[in-house]
C-alpha positions as CSV (number, residue, x, y, z in Angstrom):
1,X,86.4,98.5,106.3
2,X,83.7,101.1,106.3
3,X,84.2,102.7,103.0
4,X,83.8,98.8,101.4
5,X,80.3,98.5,102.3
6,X,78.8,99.4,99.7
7,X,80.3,96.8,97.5
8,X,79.7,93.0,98.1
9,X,83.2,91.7,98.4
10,X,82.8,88.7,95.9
11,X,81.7,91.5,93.4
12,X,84.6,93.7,93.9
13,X,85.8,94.1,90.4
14,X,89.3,96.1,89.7
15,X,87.1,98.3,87.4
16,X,85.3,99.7,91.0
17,X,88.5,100.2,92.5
18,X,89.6,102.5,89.4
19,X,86.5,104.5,89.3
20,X,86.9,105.0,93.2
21,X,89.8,107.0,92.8
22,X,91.8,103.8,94.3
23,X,90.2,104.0,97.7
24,X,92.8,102.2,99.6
25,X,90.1,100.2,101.4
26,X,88.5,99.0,98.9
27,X,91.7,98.2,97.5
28,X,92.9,96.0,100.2
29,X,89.2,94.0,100.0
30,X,90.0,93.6,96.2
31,X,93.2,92.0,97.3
32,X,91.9,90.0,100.0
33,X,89.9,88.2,97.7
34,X,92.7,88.4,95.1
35,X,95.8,88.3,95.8
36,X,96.0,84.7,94.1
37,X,96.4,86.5,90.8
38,X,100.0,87.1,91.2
39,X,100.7,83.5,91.3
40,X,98.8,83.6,88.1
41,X,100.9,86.2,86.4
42,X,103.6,84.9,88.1
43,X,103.2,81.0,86.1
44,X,102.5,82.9,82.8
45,X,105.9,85.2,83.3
46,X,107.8,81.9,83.6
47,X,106.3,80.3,81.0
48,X,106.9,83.7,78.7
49,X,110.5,83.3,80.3
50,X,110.8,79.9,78.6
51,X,109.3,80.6,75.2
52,X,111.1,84.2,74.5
53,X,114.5,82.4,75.2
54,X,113.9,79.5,72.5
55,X,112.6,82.0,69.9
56,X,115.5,83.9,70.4
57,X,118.0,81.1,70.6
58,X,118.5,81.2,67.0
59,X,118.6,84.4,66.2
60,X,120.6,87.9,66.9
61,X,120.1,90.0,69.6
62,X,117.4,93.0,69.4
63,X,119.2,95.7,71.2
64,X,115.6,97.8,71.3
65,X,117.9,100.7,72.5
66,X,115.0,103.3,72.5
67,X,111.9,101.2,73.9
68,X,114.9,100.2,77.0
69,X,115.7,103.7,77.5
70,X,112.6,104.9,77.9
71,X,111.1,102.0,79.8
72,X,114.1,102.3,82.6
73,X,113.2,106.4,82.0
74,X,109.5,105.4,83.1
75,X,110.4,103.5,86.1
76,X,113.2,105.9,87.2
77,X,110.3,108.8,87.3
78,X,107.8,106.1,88.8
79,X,110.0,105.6,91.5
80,X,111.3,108.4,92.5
81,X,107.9,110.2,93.2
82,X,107.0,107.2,95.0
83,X,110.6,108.0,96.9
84,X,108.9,111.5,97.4
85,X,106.0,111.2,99.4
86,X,107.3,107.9,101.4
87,X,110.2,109.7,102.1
88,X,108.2,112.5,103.5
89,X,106.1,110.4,105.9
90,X,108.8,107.8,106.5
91,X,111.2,110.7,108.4
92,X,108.1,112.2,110.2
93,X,107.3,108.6,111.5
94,X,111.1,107.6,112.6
95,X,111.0,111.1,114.5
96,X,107.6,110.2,116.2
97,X,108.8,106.4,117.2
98,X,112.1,105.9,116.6
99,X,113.7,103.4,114.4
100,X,112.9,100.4,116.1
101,X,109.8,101.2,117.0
102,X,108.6,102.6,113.7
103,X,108.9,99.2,112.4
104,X,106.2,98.2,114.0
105,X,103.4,101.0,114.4
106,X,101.2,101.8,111.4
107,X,100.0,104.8,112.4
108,X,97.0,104.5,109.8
109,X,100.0,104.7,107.4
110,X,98.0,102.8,104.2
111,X,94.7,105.3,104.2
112,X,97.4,108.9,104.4
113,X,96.7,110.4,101.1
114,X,98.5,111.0,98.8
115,X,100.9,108.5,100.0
116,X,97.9,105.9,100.1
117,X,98.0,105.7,96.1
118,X,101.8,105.4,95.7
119,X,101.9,102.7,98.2
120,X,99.2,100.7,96.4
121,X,101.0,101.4,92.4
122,X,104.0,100.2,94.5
123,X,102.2,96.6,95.0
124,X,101.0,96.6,91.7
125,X,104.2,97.5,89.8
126,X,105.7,94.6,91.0
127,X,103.8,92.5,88.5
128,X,104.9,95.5,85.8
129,X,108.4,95.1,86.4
130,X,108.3,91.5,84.8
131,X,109.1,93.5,81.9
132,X,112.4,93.9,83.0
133,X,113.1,90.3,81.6
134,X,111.8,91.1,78.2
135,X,114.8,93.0,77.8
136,X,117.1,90.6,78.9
137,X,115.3,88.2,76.5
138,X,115.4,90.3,73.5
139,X,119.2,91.5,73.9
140,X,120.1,87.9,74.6
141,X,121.5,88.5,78.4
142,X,121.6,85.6,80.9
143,X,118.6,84.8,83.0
144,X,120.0,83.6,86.5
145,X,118.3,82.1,89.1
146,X,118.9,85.4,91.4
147,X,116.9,87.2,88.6
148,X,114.0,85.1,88.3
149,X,113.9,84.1,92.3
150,X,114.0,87.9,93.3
151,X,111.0,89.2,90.3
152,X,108.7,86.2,91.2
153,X,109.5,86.3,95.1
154,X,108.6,89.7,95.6
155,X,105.4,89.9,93.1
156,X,103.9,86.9,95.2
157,X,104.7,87.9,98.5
158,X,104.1,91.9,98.5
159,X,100.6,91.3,96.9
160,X,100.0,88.7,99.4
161,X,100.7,90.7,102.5
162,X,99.1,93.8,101.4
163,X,96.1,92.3,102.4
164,X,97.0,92.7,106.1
165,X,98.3,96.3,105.8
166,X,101.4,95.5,108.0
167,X,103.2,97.8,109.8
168,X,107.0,97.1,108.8
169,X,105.9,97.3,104.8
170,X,106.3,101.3,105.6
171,X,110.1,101.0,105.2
172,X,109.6,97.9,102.2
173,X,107.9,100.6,100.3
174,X,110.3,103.2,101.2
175,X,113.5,101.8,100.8
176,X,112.7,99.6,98.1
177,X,111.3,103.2,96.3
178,X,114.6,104.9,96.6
179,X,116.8,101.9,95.7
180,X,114.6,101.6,92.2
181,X,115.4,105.3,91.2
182,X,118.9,104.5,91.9
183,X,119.1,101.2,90.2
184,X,116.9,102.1,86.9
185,X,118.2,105.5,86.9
186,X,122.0,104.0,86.4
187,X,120.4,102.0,84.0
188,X,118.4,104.6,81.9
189,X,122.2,106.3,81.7
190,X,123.8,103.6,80.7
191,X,121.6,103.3,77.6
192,X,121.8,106.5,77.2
193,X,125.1,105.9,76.0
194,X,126.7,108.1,79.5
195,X,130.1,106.4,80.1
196,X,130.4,106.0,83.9
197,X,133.2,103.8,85.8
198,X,132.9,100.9,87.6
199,X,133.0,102.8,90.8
200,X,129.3,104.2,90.1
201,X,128.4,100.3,89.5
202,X,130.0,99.6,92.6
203,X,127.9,101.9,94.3
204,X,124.5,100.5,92.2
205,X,125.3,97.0,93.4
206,X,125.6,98.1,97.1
207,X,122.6,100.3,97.2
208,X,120.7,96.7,96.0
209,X,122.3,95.0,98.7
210,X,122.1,97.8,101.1
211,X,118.0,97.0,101.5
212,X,118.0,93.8,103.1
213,X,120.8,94.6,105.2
214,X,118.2,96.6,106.7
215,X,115.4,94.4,106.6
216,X,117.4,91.0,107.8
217,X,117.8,92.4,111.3
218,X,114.9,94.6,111.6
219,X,112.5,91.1,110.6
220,X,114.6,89.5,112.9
221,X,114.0,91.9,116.1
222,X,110.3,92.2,114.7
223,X,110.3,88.6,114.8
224,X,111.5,88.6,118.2
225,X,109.2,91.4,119.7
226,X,106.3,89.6,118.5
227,X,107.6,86.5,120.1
228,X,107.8,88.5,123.2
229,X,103.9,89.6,123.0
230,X,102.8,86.6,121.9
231,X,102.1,87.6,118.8
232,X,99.9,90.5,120.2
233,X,100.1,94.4,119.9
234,X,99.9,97.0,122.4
235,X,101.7,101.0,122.4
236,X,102.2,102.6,125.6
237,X,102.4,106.2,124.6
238,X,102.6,107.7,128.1
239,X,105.9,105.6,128.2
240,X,106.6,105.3,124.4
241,X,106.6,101.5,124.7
242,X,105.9,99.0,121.4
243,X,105.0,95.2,122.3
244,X,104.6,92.8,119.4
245,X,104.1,94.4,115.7
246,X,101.0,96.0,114.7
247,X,98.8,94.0,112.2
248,X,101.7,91.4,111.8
249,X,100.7,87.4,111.3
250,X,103.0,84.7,112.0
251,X,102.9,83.6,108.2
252,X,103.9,87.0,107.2
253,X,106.2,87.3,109.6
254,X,108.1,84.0,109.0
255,X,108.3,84.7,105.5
256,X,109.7,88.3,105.6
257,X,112.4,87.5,107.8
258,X,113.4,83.9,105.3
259,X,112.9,86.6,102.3
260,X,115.4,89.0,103.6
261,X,118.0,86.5,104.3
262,X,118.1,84.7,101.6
263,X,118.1,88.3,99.4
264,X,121.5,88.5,101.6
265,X,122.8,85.2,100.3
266,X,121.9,85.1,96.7
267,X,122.2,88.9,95.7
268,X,125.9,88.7,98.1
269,X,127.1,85.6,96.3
270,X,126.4,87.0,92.8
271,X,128.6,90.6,94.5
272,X,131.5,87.8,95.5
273,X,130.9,87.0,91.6
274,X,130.9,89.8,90.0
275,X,133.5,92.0,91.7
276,X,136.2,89.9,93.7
277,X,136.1,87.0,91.0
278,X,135.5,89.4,87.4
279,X,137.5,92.0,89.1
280,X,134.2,94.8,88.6
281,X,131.1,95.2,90.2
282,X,127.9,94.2,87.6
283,X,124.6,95.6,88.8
284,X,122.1,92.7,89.2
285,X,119.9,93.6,86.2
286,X,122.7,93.1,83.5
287,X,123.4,89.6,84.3
């Protein structure tokens, strides 16, 4: 962490990070030292939670047509130039390791710029997308369990594990990029007032599901390489050989792979739900 020397670590304040252009080391000493304040933001978001839905019990729905449409608009165009320059590396990776072993080599991916600043707006927007339930509040939708477990779930755990700039969160970032402009793109249509058949939300609700299908068997065979190297990493490049998964701790590790599973359950019973019991397929947001 060269480039975080000339800061003392304690007196790493956000502000610094800004006016270093976002250097993605001193970004991931600010985290180190911070990463708590998700669990902070996290308490306050289900407190809000709680209050918005009894000052709206009472009264009528607030549609907010425009501020939705343009807030799904935002995160459509957030994430689909994130999608741009992961997308770029990510298939210049799998060619240079292959799929399985690209899981597990960082090839210095968190300090490649561009790509460096995306991946750190992608940690941070996890605590912006609270504002997803809002919405939900103000038009007087259902707040499920699957909804609140996933937003809180994934605010805590990618801002804790950016700290250790992990190789497997190259395809988290990735994948998790291009199922976003999907998901809030379909969204930003639909409030648009764009009549589209269930079909397309059939297709939504898969392309949510279709992630941790992914990540369930590749933390699982992560899991198991790293159990296999003790936990330790080496690359053979004269014989293209991975052992264990670069930068990867056992907490990490253990939680990633119960994350992705339990994604699998919840988000595939609320699919058994919504299209084999209702007879159409209801993307996860409108629930």
């Amino acid at each position: 962490m060269n480039s975080a020397t000339a800061f003392n670590a304690t007196q790493l304040t956000f502000w610094k990070i800004v006016t270093s252009k976002f250097d993605p080391v001193l970004f991931r000493v600010w985290m180190v030292n911070n990463w708590h304040l998700s669990i902070y933001c996290t308490v306050a978001y289900l407190i809000m939670t709680l209050v918005g839905r009894r000052a709206m019990r009472d009264r009528a729905p607030i549609q907010a047509t425009q501020p939705f449409m343009c807030w799904n608009a935002m995160i459509t165009a957030f994430a689909f130039i994130g999608s741009f320059y992961s997308l770029q590396e990510f298939d210049s990776h799998l060619q240079k390791y292959g799929i399985i072993n690209s899981y597990c080599v960082l090839d210095n991916y968190y300090q490649k710029k561009p790509l460096a600043y995306w991946i750190i707006a992608f940690h941070l927007s996890k605590i912006v997308e609270f504002g997803d339930t809002i919405f939900l509040i103000l038009r007087k939708k259902s707040l499920t369990f699957l909804h609140l477990y996933h937003h809180v779930s994934v605010a805590i755990w990618s801002w804790y594990a950016f700290q250790y700039w992990s190789a497997p969160s190259r395809w988290g970032v990735t994948l998790n990029y291009l199922e976003q402009t999907i998901v809030y793109g379909y969204f930003m249509a639909q409030t648009a007032g764009l009549r589209l058949n269930h079909f397309v939300g059939l297709m939504v609700t898969l392309a949510q599901i279709s992630q941790f299908l992914i990540f369930a068997p590749m933390n699982a065979i992560m899991f198991y390489k790293m159990l296999r190297a003790d936990g330790k990493f080496h690359i053979d490049h004269s014989r293209g050989t991975v052992e264990g998964c670069e930068n990867m701790t056992w907490t990490v590790a253990v939680t990633a792979l119960f994350l992705s599973v339990s994604y699998i359950l919840i988000f595939g019973h609320y699919f058994y739900k919504a299209y084999f019991k209702r007879g159409k397929p209801l993307p996860f947001k409108e629930e």
